[in-house]
VOROVEX-406792 format. One line per field, with one value per residue (C-alpha): z, x negated, y. Coordinates in Angstrom, 1 decimal, padded with zeros to 4 digits. Layout:
N
Z (Z/...)
X (X/...)
Y (Y/...)
This chain:
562
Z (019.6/020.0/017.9/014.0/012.1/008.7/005.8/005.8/009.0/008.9/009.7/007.8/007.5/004.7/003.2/001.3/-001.0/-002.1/-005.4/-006.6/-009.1/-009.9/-012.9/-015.3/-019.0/-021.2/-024.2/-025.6/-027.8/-027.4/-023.9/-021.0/-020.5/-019.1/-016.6/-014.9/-012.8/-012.7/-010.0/-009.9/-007.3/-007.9/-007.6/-006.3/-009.6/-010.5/-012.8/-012.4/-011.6/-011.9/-008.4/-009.3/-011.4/-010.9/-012.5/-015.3/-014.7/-017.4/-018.6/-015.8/-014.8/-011.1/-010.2/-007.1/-008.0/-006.1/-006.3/-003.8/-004.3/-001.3/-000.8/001.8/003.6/005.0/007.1/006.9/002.6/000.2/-001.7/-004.7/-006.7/-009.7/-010.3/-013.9/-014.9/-018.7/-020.5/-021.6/-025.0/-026.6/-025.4/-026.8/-024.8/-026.8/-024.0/-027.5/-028.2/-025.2/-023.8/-021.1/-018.9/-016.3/-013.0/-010.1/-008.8/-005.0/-002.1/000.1/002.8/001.6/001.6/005.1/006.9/005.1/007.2/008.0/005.7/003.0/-000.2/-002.1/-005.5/-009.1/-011.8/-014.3/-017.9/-020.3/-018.6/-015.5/-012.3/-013.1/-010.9/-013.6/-016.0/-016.2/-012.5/-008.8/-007.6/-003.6/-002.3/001.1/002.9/005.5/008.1/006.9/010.3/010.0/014.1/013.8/015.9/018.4/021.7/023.7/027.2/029.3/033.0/033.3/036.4/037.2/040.1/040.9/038.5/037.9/037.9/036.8/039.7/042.2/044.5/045.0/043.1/039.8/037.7/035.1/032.5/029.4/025.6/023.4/019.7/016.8/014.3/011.1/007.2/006.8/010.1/011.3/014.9/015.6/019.0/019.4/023.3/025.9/029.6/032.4/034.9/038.1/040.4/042.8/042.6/041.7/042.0/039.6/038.8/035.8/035.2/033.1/028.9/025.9/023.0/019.7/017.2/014.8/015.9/018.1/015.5/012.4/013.5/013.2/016.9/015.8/014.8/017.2/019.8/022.2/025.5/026.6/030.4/030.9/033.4/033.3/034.0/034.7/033.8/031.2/028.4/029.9/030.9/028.8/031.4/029.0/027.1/026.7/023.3/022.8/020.9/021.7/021.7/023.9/026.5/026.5/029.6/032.8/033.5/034.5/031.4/032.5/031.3/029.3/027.5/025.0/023.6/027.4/028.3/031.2/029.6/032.2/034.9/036.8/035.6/036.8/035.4/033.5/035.3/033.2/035.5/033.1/029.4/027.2/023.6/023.4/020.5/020.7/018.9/015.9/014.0/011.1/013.9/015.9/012.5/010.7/014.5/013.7/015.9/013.8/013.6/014.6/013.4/015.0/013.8/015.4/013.3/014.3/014.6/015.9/014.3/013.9/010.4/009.0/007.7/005.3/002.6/002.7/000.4/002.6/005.0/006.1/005.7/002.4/000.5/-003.4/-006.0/-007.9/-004.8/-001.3/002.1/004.6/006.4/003.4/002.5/006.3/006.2/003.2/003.4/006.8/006.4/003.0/005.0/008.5/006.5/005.2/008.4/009.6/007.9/009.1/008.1/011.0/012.2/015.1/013.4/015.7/015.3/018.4/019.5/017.4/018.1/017.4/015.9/019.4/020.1/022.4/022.1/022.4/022.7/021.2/018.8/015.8/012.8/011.3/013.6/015.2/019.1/019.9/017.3/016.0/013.8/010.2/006.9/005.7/005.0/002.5/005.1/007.4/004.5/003.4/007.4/007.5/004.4/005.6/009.0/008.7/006.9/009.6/012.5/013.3/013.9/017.3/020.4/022.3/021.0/023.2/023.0/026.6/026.1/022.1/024.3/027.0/024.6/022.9/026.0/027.0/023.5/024.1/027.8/026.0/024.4/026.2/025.5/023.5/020.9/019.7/018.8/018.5/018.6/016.1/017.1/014.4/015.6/013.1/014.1/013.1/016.5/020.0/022.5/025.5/027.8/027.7/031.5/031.1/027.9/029.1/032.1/029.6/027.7/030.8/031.9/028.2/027.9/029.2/026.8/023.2/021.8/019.7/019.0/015.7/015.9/012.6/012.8/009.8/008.3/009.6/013.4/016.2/017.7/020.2/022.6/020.3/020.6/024.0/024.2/021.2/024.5/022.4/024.9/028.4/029.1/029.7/033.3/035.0/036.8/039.2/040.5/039.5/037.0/034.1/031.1/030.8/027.3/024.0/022.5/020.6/017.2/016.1/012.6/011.0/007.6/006.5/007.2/004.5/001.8/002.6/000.7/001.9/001.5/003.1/006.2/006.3/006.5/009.5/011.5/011.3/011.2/015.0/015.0/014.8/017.1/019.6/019.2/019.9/023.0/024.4/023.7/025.1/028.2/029.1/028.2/025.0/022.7/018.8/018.7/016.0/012.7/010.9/008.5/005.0/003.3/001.5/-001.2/-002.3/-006.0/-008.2/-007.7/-009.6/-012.1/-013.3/-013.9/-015.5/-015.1/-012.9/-014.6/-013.6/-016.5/-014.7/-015.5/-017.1/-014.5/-015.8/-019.1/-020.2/-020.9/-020.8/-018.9/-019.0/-018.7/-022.0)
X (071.8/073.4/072.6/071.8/074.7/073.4/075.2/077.8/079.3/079.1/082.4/084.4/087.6/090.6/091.9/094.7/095.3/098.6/098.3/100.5/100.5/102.1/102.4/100.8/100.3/103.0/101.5/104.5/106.7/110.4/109.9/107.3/103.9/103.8/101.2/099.2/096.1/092.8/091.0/086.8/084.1/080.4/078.2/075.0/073.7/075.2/078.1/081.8/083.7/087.6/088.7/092.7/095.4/099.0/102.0/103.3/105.7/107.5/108.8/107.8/105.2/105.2/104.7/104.4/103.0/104.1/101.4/098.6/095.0/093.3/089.7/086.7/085.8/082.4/082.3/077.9/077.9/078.8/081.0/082.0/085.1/087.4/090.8/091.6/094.8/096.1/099.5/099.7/102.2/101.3/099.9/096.9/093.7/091.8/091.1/091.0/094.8/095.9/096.0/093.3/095.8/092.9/090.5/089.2/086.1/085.8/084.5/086.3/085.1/086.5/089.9/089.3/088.5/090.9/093.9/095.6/093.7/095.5/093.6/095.0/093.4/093.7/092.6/089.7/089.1/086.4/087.3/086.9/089.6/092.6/096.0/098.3/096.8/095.7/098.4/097.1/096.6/097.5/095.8/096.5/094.7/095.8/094.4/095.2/094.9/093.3/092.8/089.5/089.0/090.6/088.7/088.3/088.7/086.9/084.8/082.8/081.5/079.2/079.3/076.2/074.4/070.9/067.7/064.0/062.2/060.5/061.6/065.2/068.1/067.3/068.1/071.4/072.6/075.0/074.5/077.2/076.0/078.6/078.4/077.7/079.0/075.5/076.5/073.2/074.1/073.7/073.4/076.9/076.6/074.5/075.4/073.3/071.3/072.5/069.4/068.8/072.5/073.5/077.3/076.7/080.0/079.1/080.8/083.6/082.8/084.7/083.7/084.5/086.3/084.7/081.7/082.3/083.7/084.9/088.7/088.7/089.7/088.8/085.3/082.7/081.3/078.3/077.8/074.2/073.2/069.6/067.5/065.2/061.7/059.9/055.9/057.2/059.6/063.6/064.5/067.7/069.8/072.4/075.7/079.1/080.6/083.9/086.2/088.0/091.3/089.5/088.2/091.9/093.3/091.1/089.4/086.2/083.1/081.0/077.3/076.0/072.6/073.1/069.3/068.3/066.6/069.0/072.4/074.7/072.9/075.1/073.9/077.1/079.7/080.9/084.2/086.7/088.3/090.0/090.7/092.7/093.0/093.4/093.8/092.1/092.7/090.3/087.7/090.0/093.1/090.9/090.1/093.3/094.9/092.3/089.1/086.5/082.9/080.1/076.9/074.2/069.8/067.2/063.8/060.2/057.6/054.8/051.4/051.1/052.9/050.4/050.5/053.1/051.0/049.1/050.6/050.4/052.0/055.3/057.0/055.7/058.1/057.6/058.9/059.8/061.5/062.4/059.9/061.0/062.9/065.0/065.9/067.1/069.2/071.1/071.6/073.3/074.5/076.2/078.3/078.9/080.2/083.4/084.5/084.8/087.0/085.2/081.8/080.4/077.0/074.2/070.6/068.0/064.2/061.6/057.9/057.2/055.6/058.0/057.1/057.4/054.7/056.9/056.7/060.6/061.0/064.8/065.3/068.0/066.5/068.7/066.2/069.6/069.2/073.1/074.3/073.1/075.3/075.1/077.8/077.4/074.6/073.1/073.2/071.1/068.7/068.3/067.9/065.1/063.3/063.4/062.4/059.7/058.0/058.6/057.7/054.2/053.6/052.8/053.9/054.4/057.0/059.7/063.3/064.9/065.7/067.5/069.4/070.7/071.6/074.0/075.2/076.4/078.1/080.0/081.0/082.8/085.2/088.0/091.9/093.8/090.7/089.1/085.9/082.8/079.3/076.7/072.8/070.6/066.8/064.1/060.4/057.0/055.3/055.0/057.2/055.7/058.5/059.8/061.0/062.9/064.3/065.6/067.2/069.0/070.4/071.5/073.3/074.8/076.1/079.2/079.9/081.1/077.7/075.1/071.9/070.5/066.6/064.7/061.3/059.2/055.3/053.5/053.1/053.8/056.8/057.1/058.3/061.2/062.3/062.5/064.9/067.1/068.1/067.6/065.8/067.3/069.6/068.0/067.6/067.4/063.6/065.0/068.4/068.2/071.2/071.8/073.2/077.2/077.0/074.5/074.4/071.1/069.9/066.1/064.8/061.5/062.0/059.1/060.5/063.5/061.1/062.0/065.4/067.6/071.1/069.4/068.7/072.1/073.4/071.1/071.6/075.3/076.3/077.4/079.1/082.2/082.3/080.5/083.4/085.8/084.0/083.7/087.4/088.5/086.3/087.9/091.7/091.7/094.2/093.9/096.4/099.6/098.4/098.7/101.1/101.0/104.5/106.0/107.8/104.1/104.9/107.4/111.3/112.1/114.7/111.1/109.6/111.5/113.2/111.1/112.0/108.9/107.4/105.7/103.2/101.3/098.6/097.8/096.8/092.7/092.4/088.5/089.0/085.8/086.6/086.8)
Y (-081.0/-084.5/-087.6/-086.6/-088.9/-090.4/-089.0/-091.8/-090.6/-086.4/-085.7/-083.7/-081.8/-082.6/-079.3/-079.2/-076.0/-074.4/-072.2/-069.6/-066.5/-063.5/-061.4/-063.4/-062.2/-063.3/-065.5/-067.0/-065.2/-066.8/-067.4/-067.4/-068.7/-072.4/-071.7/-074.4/-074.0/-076.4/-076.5/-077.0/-077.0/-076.8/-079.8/-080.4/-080.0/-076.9/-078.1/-077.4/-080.4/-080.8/-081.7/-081.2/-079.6/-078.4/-079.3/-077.2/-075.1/-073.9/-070.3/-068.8/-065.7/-066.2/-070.3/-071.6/-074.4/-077.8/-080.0/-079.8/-080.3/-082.1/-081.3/-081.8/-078.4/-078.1/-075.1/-075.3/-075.2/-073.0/-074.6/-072.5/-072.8/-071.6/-071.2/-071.4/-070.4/-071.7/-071.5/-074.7/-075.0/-078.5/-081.9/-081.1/-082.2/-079.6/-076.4/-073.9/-074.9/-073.3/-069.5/-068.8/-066.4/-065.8/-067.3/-066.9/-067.2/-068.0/-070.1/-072.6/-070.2/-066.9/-068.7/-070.5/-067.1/-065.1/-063.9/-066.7/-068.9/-067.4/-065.6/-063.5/-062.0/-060.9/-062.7/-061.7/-062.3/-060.8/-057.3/-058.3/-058.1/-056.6/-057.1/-055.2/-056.9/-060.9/-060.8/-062.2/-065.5/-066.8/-070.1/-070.9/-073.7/-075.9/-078.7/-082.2/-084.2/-087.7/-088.2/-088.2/-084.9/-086.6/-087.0/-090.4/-089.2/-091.4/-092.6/-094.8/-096.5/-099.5/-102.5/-104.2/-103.6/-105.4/-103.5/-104.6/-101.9/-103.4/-100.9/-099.6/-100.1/-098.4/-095.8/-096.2/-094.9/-096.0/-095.8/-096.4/-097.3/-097.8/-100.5/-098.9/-100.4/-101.7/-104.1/-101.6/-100.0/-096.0/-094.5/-092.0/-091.4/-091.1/-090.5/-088.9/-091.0/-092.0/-092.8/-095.2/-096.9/-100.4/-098.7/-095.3/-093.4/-091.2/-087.8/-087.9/-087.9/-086.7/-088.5/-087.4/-090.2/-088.7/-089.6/-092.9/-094.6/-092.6/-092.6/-096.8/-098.1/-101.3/-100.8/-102.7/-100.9/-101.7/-100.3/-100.7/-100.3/-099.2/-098.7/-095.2/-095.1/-092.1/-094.0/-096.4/-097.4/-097.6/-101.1/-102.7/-104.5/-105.8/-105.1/-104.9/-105.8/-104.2/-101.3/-098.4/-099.9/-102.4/-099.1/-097.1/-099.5/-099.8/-103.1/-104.7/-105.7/-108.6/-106.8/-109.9/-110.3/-113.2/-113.2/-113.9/-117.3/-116.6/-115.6/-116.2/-114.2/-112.1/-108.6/-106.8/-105.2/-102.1/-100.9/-098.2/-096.1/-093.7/-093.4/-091.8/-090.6/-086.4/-084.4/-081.0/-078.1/-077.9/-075.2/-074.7/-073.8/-071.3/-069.9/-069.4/-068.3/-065.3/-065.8/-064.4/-065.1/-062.2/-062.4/-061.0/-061.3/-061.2/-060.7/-061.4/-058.7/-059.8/-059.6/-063.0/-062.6/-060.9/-057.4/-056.6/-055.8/-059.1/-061.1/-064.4/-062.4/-064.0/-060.0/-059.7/-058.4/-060.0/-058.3/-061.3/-063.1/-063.4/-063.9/-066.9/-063.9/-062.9/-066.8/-067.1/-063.9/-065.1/-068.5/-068.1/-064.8/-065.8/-068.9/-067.2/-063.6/-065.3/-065.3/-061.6/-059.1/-055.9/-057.2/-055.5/-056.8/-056.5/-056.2/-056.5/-056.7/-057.9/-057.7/-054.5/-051.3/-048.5/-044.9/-043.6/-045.9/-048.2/-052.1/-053.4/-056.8/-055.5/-052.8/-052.1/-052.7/-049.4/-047.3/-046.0/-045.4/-046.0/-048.1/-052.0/-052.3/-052.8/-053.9/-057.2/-059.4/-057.0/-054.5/-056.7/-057.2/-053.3/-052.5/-055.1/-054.1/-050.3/-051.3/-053.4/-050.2/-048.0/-050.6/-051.7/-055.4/-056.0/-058.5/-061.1/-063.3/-062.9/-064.2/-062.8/-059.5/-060.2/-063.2/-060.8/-058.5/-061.3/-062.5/-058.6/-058.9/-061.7/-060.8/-057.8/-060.5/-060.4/-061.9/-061.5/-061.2/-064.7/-063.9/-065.8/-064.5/-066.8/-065.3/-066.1/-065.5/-065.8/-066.4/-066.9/-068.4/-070.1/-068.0/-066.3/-065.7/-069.6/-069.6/-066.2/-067.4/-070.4/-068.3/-066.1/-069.2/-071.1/-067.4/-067.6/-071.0/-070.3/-067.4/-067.8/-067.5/-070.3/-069.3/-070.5/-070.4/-070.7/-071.2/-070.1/-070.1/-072.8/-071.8/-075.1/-074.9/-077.4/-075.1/-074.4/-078.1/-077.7/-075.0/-077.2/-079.4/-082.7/-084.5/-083.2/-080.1/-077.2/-076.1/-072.7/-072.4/-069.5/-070.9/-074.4/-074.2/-076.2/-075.2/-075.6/-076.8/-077.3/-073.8/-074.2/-075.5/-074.5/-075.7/-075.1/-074.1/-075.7/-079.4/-078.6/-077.2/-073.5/-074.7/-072.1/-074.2/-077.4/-074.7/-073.8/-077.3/-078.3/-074.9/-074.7/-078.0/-078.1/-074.3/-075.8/-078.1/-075.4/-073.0/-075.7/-076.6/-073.3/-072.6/-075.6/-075.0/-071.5/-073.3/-070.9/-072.1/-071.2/-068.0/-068.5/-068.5/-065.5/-064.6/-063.7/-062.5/-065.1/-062.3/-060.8/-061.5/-059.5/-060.8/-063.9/-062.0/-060.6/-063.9/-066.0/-069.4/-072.1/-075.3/-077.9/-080.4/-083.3/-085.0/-082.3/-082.6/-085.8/-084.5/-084.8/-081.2/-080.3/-077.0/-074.3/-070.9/-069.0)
């Protein structure tokens, strides 16, 4: 995983929602209801909060409303929201002086992964859904661009560089750290190290805006040389001070170090050879162009989890709420399942002792021999609580064989389909086959594949971290390959409370940015987005007139839904 960003700087992508309705109920009696809609999102805390409201548009039972609501998405949260639609027939702040014509209840990602990021539903009052009744409601969302998922294309080089080793002519490598609001600076980039060279040439970089400096080209930048050291702490040779706009033309940085007793030592220089600024395709574009998201689990049964009777075993299943396992299944599952329309999933289960009396190190936790495959998150969890009945705890802890199974998955992906294969693996202990795993990951880094690791119960894990990559990309033991990009993320539940929403955020946090990677990799561009009828409600003739009254959306009308 790359550098954890404080909260200030997590990027995030600008939605902006169109609203309109069809059919709605008919509250006036001289003319037609004055619909407008309010918009709220729930907080933190668990209140609705007003986050915009249309115009109003009068005598009319099919508006399409003109004015926008802008909104952060956050593909890793649920972020929950309502659609409350009112006829609105006085200036009256008072909520009980208007008619409640109907809502929706939703999530920003049921509207993202619907087909063509385009929802379409009917509204519910005290009787629940009903199209022919209360009328539908249409929010599309679209992408509003602020440049920072642009990339800074860029290589670096160095010319004669110091070094502080007795012996040869050092090790290099570059860190670029980003002045913060606080005046504070935060490590963004690091490159590989070029040993035994004064005169490195590093392999070219993209750097996300987003995370070199938030979309400001001006912000101050500082380009640290080092020096590695296998025995002992890395040497700091000295810096560049500069911005991005300052990095965009090639030239030649004097490396300086201004807190030396000898500051105007040659220390060498940092040479641009190439840069330039390259906007890629983003998350939201692959989404809305139709690549879906596949979800496939991987559950842990080996005996280390105790039986399942025990009730400190990890499987326990409480009847008054859910084990680690069941909190991992559905605070993923609840995010990643917005984004496929069959809600077709792979449920697997590994290390347990079949009925047969076989140990499989990959089995389907529906007990089927020819088919995985299970419908929706529920149906991961009912094929989980029926298996682990049926299968006998047993062991090792082995990863290889679920990872294989992924990676033959995701070879099956072929053009014109976008697909993209999330593989969650869950897990109560130190793995036994860590050389054989790390084969299959390195053989599934090019594929469109992350696996999500979460790590529960109280076992050490350190073996885990390895595989995250953090420290150094992982590298194949049998052929000597490295990986071709950063496909894993482990988390132990335990260091976020067991809070299932918190596990969420830190697992799937880089998904995005992983699909876009991969995609951009192969040359995969997002596909057209797809189209959703612009004449789904009734013909205007039905509706009415569509005269707009402004300024309605600036009225202070408490909205809660009746």
């Amino acid at each position: 995983m790359p550098v954890h960003q404080p909260h200030d700087s997590i990027p995030k992508t600008r939605i902006r929602l169109t609203i309109e309705c069809s059919g709605l109920q008919n509250k006036d009696t001289f003319s037609k209801s004055d619909p407008t809609c309010i918009v709220k999102m729930k907080g933190k805390d668990g209140r609705w909060n007003e986050i915009g409201r249309t115009e109003q548009v009068k005598d009319n039972l099919n508006p399409k409303f003109k004015t926008k609501i802008d909104t952060d998405y956050l593909f890793e949260e649920v972020q929950d929201l309502q659609f409350l639609v009112y006829d609105i027939d006085s200036s009256s702040a008072q909520l009980d002086d208007h008619d409640f014509l109907g809502s929706l209840s939703t999530s920003m990602g049921s509207i993202v992964g619907a087909r063509g990021s385009c929802l379409i539903k009917p509204l519910s009052k005290t009787r629940g859904a009903d199209e022919k009744r209360y009328g539908s409601i249409k929010v599309m969302a679209e992408e509003v661009s602020s440049g920072t998922g642009d990339l800074l294309k860029i290589r670096f080089a160095g010319a004669n560089l110091a070094s502080k080793d007795w012996m040869g002519k050092g090790d290099k490598y570059l860190v670029i750290k980003r002045q913060r609001g606080d005046g504070q600076f935060e490590v963004v980039w690091k490159s590989e190290v070029i040993k035994n060279s004064k005169d490195p040439t590093w392999a070219p970089a993209e750097i996300p805006l987003s995370k070199l400096n938030l979309g400001k080209m001006d912000t101050p930048l500082a380009i640290e040389v080092m020096d590695w050291n296998s025995m002992s702490a890395h040497d700091y040779i000295g810096e560049v001070m500069c911005t991005a706009n300052d990095l965009l033309q090639p030239r030649h940085f004097k490396v300086e170090k201004p807190k030396s007793k000898n500051p105007g030592k040659d220390r060498g220089e940092v040479i641009v050879q190439f840069a330039e600024l390259f906007h890629p395709p983003s998350f939201f574009e692959y989404i809305s162009g139709g690549c879906e998201i596949t979800v496939m689990v991987a559950i842990d049964f080996t005996a280390s989890n105790k039986p399942v009777k025990d009730p400190n075993s990890l499987h326990y299943m409480n009847p008054n709420g859910w084990n680690q396992y069941q909190q991992a299944i559905m605070s993923v599952g609840e995010i990643l399942d917005k984004y496929n329309q069959d809600q077709e999933f792979e449920a697997y289960g590994f290390g347990g002792k079949l009925p047969s009396g076989q140990v499989s190190h990959c089995f389907a936790l529906n007990g089927s021999s020819s088919s995985q495959t299970v419908h929706g998150v529920q149906g991961i969890l009912d094929a989980y609580q029926s298996s682990i009945l049926n299968v006998e705890l047993y062991g090792p802890t082995n990863f290889a064989s679920i990872i294989a199974a992924a990676n033959t998955a995701a070879a099956k992906i072929k053009p014109p389909k976008q697909s993209y294969i999330v593989l969650l693996i869950i897990t109560d202990g130190a793995i036994t086959d860590l050389d054989e795993t790390i084969d299959a990951i390195v053989r599934a880094s090019g594929m469109p594949l992350s696996i999500v690791i979460v790590g529960v119960g109280g076992a050490d894990f350190a073996a885990m971290q390895q595989l995250d990559g953090d420290d150094e990309p992982l590298r194949s033991q049998t052929t000597g390959q490295r990986v071709q990009r950063d496909i894993v993320q482990f988390v132990a539940f335990r260091d976020l409370a067991n809070d299932g929403p918190r596990l969420a955020k830190e697992v799937l946090a880089e998904i995005p940015d992983q699909l876009t990677s991969y995609m951009r990799s192969h040359n995969i561009k997002p596909m057209p987005r797809q189209q959703v009828s612009s004449n789904w409600a009734p013909p205007p003739a039905a509706g009415g007139g569509g005269d707009i009254a402004h300024g309605v959306a600036n009225m202070n009308i408490h909205a809660q839904p009746p």
